[in-house]
C-alpha positions in Angstrom: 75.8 103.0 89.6 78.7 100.5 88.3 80.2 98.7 91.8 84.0 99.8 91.3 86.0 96.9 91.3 84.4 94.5 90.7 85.5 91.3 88.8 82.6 90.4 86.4 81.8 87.9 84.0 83.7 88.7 80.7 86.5 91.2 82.2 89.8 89.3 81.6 93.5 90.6 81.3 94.2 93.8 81.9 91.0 94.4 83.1 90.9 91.8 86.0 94.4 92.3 87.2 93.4 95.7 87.1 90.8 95.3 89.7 92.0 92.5 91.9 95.4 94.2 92.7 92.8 97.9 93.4 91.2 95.3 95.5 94.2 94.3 96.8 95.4 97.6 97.7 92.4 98.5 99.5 92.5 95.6 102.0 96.2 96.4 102.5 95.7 100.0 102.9 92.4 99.1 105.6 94.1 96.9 107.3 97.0 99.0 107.8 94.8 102.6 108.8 93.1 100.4 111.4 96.6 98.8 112.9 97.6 102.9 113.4 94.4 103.8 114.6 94.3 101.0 117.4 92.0 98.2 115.9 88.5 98.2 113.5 86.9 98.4 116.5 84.5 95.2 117.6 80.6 95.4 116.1 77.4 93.9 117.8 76.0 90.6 116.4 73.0 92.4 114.9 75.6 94.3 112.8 76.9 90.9 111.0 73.0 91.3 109.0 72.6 94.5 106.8 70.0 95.4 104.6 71.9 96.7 101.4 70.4 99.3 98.8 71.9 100.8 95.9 72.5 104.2 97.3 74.7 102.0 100.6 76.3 99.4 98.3 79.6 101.1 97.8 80.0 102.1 101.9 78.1 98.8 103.2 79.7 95.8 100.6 82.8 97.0 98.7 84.2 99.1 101.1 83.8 96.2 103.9 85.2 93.7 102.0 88.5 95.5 102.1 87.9 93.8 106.2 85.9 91.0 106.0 84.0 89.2 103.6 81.0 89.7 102.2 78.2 87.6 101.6 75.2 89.0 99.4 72.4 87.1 99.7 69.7 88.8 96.4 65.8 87.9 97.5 62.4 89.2 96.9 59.2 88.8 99.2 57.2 87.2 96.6 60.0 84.5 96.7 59.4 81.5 98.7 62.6 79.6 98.6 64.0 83.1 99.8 62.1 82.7 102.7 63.7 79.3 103.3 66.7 80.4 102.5 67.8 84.0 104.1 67.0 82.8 107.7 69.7 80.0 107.1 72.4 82.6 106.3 71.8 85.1 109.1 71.7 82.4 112.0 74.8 81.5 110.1 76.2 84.6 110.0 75.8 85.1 113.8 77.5 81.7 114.1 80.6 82.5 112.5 80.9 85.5 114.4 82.5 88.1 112.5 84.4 85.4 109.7 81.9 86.9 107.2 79.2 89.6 106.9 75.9 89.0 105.1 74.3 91.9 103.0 70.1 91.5 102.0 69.1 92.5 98.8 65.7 93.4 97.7 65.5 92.9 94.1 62.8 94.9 93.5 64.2 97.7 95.5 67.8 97.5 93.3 66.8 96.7 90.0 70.1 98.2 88.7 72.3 95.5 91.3 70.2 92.7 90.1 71.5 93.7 86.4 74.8 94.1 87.1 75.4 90.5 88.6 73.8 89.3 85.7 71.4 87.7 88.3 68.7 85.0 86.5 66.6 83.8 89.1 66.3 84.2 93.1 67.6 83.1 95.5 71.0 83.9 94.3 73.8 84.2 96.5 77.2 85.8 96.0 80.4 86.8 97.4 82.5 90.3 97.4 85.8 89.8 98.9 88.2 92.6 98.7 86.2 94.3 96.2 86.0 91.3 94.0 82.6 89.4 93.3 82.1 85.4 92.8 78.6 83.4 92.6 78.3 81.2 95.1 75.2 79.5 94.7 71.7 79.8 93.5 68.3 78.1 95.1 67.7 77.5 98.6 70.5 75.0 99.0 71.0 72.5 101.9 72.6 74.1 104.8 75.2 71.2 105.4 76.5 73.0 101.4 76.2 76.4 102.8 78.2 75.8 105.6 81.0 74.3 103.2 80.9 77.3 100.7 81.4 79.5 103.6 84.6 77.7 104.7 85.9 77.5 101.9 85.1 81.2 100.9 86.4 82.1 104.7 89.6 80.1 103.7 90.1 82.2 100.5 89.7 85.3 102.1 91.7 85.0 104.6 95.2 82.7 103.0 94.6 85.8 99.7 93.9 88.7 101.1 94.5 88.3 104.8 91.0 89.1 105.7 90.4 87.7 109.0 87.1 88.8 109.6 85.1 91.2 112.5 85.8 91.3 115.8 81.8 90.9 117.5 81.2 92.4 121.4 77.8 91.2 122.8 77.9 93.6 124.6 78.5 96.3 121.8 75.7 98.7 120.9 74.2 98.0 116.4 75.7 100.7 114.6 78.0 102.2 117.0 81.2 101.1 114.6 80.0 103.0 111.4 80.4 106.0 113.3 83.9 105.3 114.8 86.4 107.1 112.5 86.4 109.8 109.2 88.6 109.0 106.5 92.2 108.9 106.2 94.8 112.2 105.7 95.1 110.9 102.1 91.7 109.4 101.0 91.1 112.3 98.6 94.3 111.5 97.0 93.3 107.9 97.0 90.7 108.3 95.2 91.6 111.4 92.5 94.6 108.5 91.9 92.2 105.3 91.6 89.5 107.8 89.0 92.8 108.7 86.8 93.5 104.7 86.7 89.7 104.0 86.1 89.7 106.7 83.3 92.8 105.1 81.8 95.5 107.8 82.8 97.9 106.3 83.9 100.3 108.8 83.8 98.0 110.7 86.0 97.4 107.5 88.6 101.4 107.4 88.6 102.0 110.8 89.5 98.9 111.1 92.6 100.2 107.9 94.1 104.0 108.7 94.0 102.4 112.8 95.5 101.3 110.5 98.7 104.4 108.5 99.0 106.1 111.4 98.9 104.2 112.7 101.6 104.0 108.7 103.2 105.9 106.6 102.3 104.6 103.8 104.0 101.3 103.9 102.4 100.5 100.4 101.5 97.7 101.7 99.5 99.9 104.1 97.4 103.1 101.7 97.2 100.5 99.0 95.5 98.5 101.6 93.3 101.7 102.4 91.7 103.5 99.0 91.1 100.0 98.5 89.6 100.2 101.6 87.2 103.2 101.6 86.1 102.9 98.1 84.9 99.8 99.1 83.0 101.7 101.8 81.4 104.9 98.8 80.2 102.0 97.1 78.8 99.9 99.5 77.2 100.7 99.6 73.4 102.9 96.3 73.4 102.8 94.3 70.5 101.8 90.8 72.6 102.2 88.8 69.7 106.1 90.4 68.8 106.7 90.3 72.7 105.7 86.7 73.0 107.4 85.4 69.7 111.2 87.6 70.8 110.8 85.6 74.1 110.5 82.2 72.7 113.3 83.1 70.1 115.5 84.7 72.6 115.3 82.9 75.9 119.1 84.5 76.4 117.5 88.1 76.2 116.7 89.9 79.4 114.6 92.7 78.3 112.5 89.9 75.7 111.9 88.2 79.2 111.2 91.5 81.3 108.4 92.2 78.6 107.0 88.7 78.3 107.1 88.6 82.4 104.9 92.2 82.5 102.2 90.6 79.9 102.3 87.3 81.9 101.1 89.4 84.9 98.9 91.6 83.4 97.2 88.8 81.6 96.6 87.0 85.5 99.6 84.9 84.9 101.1 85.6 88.3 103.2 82.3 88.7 104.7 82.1 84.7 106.0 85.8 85.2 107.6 84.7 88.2 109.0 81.8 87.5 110.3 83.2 84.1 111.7 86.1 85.9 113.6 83.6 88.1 114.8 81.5 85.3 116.4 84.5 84.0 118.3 86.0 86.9 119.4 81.6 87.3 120.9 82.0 84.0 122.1 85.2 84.0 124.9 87.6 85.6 125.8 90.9 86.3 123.8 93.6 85.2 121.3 91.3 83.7 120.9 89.5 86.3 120.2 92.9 88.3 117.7 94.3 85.9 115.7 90.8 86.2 115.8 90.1 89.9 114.8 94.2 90.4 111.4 93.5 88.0 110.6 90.7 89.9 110.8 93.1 93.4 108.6 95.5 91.2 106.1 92.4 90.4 106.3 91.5 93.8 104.6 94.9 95.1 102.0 94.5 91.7 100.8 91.2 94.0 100.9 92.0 97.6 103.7 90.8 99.8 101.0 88.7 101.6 100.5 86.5 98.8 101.7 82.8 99.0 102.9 83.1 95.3 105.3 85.8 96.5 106.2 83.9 99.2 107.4 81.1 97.2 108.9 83.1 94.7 111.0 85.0 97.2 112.0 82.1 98.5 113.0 80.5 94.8 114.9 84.0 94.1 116.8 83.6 97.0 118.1 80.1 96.0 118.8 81.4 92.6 121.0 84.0 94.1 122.7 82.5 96.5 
């Protein structure tokens, strides 16, 4: 079982932005299914500690980081330091009530998890926010640099991705949450659209997300997906080098900087397409000026309107406009 979306060591480019703006999507399309649907619903403290498995990984870590973030603490029972370590994070994971969620892996129970993170020794803690891993820290550290790893991975989760955790009841019965709601009028479609852009056809991932707008057209989800496929599809089959070089040579010509912009993003370079996007529509009028400022809008949705970057930029196209 390969976790989907997951942004390990060695995927760069395409690959990356691939996954984080999936990721992306997902959170935004969570977040938005549980404002319709009244709230997540709150969750006992005993629920903020899960033992994970292979068979649960997908529902119990990559699915719940589209809400909150979290936390995967790898251990065995031969392991000593574990012992020293994983009582530390679930008293801290009570304590932060709801900011993060840890998940307890046996390593000799998922052999094939312990592979995938490329894990060397145990303890080994990591971090899956919005469907996107990150190490955090290895050996039983002290708590006083748990507690700041945490913040700072709280901080990240919440000014990126606009996680703001779990709402915890006492008084809430374990388990009664996972058994709230069934999934969404259009998770089939969802997902038939994220497998066409996992299996590379894009074409088909453009098509299955524009069927659910059609149907929805508020669909955060959908709206994201294809911003995020139909950028893949500029970029597939340009010549990066060519691109790259016409844009240097030709800083007057829009579509040179409309193709260098689409590799910037693709290649992770969120704040160079921008800002050369910007530059363009500055120095530009009419028509040009109109195709630039309208790929940047596109770009926009590629990131997530909750992104700061967007947030400045929108605010940077406006004084170029106006």
């Amino acid at each position: 079982m390969q976790p989907r979306n997951m942004s390990m060591s060695g995927v760069v480019d395409l690959a990356a932005v691939k996954a984080a703006q999936e990721a992306k999507a997902k959170a935004e399309q969570a977040r938005a299914q549980a404002a319709r649907e009244g709230g997540a619903g709150a969750v006992s403290p005993a629920d903020l500690v899960v033992d994970v498995s292979e068979a649960t990984f997908e529902r119990d870590v990559l699915q719940r980081s589209a809400e909150v973030p979290v936390v995967i603490d790898f251990w065995a029972e031969w392991c000593q330091p574990c012992k020293q370590l994983g009582p530390v994070l679930e008293r801290l994971a009570v304590e932060y009530n709801g900011r993060f969620l840890l998940a307890k892996v046996d390593v000799d129970a998922n052999q094939l998890l312990m592979q995938q993170f490329g894990i060397q020794g145990i303890p080994a803690v990591f971090a899956v926010v919005a469907g996107q891993a990150l190490p955090l820290f290895q050996g039983a550290a002290p708590e006083a640099q748990i507690r700041q790893t945490l913040d700072q991975l709280v901080q990240v989760a919440e000014q990126r991705f606009g996680l703001t955790g779990l709402t915890v009841d006492p008084e809430a019965e374990p388990g009664a949450r996972a058994q709230q709601k069934p999934a969404g009028p259009h998770a089939a479609a969802l997902d038939a659209a994220a497998q066409a852009l996992d299996a590379g056809d894009l074409g088909g991932a453009v098509q299955a997300y524009k069927n659910v707008l059609a149907d929805d057209p508020a669909n955060a989800e959908a709206k994201l997906g294809l911003a995020q496929a139909e950028l893949l599809q500029r970029v597939r089959g340009m010549d990066v080098q060519k691109v790259r070089q016409e844009a240097a040579e030709k800083p007057g010509d829009v579509q040179a900087q409309i193709a260098a912009a689409d590799l910037d993003l693709a290649g992770g370079h969120v704040e160079d397409a921008f800002g050369r996007l910007i530059d363009t529509v500055k120095r530009t009028a009419g028509e040009d000026r109109d195709a630039a400022r309208l790929r940047l809008l596109e770009l926009f949705e590629v990131v997530g309107a909750e992104d700061p970057r967007v947030t400045a930029a929108r605010r940077a196209l406006a004084r170029a406009l106006f």
